[in-house]
C-alpha positions in Angstrom: 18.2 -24.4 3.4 14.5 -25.0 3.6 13.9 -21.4 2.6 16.2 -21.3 -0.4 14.5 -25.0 -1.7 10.9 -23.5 -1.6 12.1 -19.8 -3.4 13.9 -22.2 -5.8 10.7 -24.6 -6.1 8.9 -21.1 -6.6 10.7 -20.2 -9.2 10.5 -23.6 -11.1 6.7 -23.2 -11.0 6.6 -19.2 -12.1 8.5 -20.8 -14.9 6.5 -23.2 -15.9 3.1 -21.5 -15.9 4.6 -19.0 -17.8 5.6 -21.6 -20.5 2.1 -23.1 -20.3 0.6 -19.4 -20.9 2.6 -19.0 -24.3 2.0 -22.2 -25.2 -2.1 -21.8 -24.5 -1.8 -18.1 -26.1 0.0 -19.3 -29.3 -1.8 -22.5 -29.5 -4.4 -23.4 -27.5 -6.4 -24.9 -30.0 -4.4 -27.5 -30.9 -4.0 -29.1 -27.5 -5.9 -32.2 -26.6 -8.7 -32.2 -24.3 -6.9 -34.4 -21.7 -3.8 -32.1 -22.1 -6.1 -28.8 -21.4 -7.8 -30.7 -18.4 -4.6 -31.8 -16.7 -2.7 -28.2 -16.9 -6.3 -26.6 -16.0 -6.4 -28.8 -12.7 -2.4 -27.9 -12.1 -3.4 -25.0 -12.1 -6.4 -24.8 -10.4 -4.5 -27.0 -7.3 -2.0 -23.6 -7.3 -4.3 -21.4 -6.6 -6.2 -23.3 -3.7 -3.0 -23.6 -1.6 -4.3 -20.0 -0.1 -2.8 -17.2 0.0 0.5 -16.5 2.4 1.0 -13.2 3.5 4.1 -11.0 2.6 6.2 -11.3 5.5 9.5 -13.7 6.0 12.3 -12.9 3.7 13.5 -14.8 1.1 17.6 -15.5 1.0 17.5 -16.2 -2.8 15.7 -13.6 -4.6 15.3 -10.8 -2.4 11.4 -11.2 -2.4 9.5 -12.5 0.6 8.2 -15.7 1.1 4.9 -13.8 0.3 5.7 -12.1 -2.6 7.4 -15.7 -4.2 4.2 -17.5 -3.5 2.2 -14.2 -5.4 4.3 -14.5 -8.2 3.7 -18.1 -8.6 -0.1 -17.7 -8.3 -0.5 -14.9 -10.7 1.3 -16.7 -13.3 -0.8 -19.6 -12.4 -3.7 -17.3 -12.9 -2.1 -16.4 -16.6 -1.8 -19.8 -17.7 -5.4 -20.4 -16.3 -7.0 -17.8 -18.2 -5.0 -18.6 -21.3 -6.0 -22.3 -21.1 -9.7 -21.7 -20.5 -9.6 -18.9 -22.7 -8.4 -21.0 -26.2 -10.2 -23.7 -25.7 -12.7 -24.7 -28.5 -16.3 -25.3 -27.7 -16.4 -28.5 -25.6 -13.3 -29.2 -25.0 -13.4 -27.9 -21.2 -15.4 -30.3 -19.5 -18.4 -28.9 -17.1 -17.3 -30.0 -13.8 -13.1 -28.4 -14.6 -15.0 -24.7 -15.9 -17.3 -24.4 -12.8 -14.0 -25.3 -10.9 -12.1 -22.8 -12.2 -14.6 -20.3 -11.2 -14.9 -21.6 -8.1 -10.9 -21.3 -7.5 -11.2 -17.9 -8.6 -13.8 -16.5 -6.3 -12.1 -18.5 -3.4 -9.0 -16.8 -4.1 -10.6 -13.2 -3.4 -11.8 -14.5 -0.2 -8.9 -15.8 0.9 -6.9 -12.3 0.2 -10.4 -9.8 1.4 -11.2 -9.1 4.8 -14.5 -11.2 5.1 -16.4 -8.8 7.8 -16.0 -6.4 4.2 -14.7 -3.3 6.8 -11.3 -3.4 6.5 -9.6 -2.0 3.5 -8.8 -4.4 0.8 -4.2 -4.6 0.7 -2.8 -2.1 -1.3 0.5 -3.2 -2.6 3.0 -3.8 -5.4 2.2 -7.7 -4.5 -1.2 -7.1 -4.2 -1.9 -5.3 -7.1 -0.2 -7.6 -9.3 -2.3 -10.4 -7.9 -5.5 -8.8 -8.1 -5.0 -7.6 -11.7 -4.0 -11.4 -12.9 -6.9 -12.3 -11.3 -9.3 -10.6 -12.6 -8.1 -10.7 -16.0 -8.1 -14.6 -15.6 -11.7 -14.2 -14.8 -12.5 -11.8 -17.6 -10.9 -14.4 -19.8 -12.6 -17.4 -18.4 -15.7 -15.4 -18.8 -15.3 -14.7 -22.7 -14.3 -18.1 -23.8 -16.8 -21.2 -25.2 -16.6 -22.8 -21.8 -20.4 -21.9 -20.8 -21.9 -20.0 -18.4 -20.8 -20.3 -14.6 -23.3 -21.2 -12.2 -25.4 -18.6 -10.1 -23.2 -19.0 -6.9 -19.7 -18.3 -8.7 -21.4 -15.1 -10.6 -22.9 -14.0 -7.4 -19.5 -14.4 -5.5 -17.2 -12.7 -8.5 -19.9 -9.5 -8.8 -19.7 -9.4 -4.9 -15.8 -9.1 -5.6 -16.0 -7.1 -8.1 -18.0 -4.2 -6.6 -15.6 -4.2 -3.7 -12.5 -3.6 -6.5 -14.5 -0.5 -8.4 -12.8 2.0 -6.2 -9.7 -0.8 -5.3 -6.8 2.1 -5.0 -8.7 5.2 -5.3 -8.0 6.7 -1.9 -4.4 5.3 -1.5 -3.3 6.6 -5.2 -4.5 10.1 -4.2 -2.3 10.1 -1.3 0.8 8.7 -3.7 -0.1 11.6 -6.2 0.3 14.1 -3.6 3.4 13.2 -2.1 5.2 11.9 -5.4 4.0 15.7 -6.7 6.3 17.1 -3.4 9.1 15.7 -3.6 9.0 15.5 -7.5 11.1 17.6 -9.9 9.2 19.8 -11.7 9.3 18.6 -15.4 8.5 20.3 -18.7 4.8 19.3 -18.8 4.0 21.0 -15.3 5.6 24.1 -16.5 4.0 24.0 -20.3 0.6 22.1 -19.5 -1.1 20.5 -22.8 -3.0 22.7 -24.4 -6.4 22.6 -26.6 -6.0 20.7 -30.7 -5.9 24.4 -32.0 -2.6 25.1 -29.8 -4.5 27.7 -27.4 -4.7 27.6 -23.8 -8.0 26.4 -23.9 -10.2 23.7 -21.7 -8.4 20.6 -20.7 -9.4 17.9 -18.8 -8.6 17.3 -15.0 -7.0 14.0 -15.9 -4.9 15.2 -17.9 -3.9 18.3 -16.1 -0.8 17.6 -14.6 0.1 15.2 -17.6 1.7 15.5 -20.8 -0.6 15.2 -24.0 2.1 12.3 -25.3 1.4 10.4 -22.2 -1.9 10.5 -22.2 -2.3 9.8 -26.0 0.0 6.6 -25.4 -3.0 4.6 -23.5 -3.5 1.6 -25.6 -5.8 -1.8 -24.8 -2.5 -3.2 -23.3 -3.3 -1.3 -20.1 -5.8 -4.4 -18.9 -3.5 -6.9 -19.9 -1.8 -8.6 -17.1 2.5 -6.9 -17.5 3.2 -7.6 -14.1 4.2 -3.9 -13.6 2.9 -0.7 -12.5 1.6 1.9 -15.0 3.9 4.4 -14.0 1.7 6.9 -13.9 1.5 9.7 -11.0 -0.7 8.7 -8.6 -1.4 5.3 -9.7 2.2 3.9 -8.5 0.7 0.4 -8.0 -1.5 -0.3 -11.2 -4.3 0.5 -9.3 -6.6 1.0 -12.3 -5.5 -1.9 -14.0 -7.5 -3.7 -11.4 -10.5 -1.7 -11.6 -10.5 -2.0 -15.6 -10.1 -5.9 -15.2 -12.7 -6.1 -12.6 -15.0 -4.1 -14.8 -14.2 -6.5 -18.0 -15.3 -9.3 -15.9 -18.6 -7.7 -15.1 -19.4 -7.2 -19.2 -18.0 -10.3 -20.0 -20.6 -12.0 -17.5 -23.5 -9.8 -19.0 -22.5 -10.8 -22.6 -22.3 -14.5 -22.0 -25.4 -14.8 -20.0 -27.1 -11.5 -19.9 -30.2 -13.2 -17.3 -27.8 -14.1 -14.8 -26.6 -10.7 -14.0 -30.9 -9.5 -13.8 -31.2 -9.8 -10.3 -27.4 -8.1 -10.1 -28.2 -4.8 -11.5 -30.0 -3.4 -8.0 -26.6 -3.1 -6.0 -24.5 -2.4 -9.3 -26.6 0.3 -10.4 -28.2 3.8 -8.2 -31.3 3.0 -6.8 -31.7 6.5 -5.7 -29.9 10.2 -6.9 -28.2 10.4 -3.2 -25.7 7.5 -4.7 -24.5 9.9 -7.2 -22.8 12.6 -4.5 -19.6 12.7 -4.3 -19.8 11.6 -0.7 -21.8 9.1 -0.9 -20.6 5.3 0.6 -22.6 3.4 -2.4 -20.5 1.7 -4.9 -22.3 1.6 -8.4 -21.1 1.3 -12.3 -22.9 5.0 -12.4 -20.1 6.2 -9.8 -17.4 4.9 -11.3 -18.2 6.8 -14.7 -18.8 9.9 -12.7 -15.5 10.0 -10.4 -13.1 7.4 -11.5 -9.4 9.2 -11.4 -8.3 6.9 -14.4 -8.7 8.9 -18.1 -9.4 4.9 -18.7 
């Protein structure tokens, strides 16, 4: 009983974050400052619960206790970054905009190992999550609110770095065994071919693609869907985390391009032996140079 009265009160809440998200998207503007303070702090009180892990099951939907409590929190995170996002100039107070930054970069320390060895999760769940996440943070980044202060930009580039290469190893693995046990479809036996019609160069990317597929990539890809790309190899929207992760780092240096200056040494090579392939060093240069996404 107690576990079908907390999926239900789940629910409820998905619910009415989602409401809140529409009603910030269609009009945010027209909201009162009180009204935009009180749903930012609902909000905000969500996401500081912590993070449960996936694990009991849930009798009502199907979905673990885990994933129920996800769900509610990245729709929390939607209605967050809508809110902030809409807001006219002023209308956020200073103390609600440097909270929301602070809920955001305590939420990626309550899901990441904090000794930074362990792999960060790489699930349905957690993929979801992470993308909401960071796309609320991209969106709190762009709006009027302000600049955050140095210790929330300092913990969100932190995060960020760690979620360049969120995926990259674990989608290679789910490209090669989708790709054996996979059908073989008319793309893999007629492979795109050059503009002119010939067999000429094509990119690795889009190798084992079809040229439809690939031309079908539209700025919806780093919105936050809820669902997987689909794509092989990237199962889990994967690289929708990395792209929102990577917004969030321009939309920092756009609002305040000084407080990313002392920034730039760990997100950019300091020397050529970060470029190699096998090279532990995470930089912005790497990811242009082997990131798996056409993205």
């Amino acid at each position: 009983a107690n576990q079908r009265k907390k999926t239900h009160n789940h629910s409820l809440k998905t619910e009415a974050f989602k409401v809140v998200q529409i009603l910030a998207q269609e009009g945010g503007r027209f909201l009162q400052s009180a009204e935009i303070e009180q749903l930012v702090f609902l909000a905000l009180a969500e996401l500081t619960h912590g993070f449960e892990p996936a694990t009991d099951t849930g009798e009502v939907s199907g979905l673990t206790t885990g994933d129920n409590v996800r769900s509610t929190k990245k729709h929390a995170l939607g209605a967050l970054g809508a809110l902030v996002r809409n807001a006219g100039t002023g209308v956020l107070s200073k103390d609600a905009f440097h909270a929301c930054g602070a809920a955001l970069v305590g939420c990626f320390e309550n899901e990441n190992p904090k000794d930074g060895k362990q792999k960060i999760e790489h699930t349905a769940s957690a993929s979801r999550l992470f993308a909401a996440a960071w796309r609320c943070a991209h969106l709190c980044a762009s709006g009027e609110a302000g600049a955050w202060p140095e210790s929330v930009i300092a913990g969100l580039v932190g995060h960020a770095k760690r979620f360049l290469t969120y995926g990259v190893g674990a989608s290679q693995g789910d490209q090669q065994e989708e790709t054996e046990n996979a059908p073989v479809s008319g793309d893999e036996i007629n492979p795109p071919t050059s503009p002119s019609g010939r067999r000429g160069y094509v990119p690795p990317h889009l190798r084992h693609v079809g040229a439809g597929a690939a031309a079908g990539m539209s700025d919806s890809d780093t919105s936050d869907s809820g669902t997987a790309t689909g794509r092989a190899g990237d199962r889990f929207g994967s690289s929708k985390v990395r792209a929102n992760a990577l917004s969030t780092i321009a939309a920092l240096a756009r609002v305040d391009p000084r407080s990313l200056h002392q920034h730039w040494l760990t997100l950019l090579p300091t020397s050529t032996g970060q470029l190699l392939p096998r090279s532990p060093s995470v930089t912005l240069a790497k990811v242009l140079l082997a990131e798996p996404s056409p993205r």
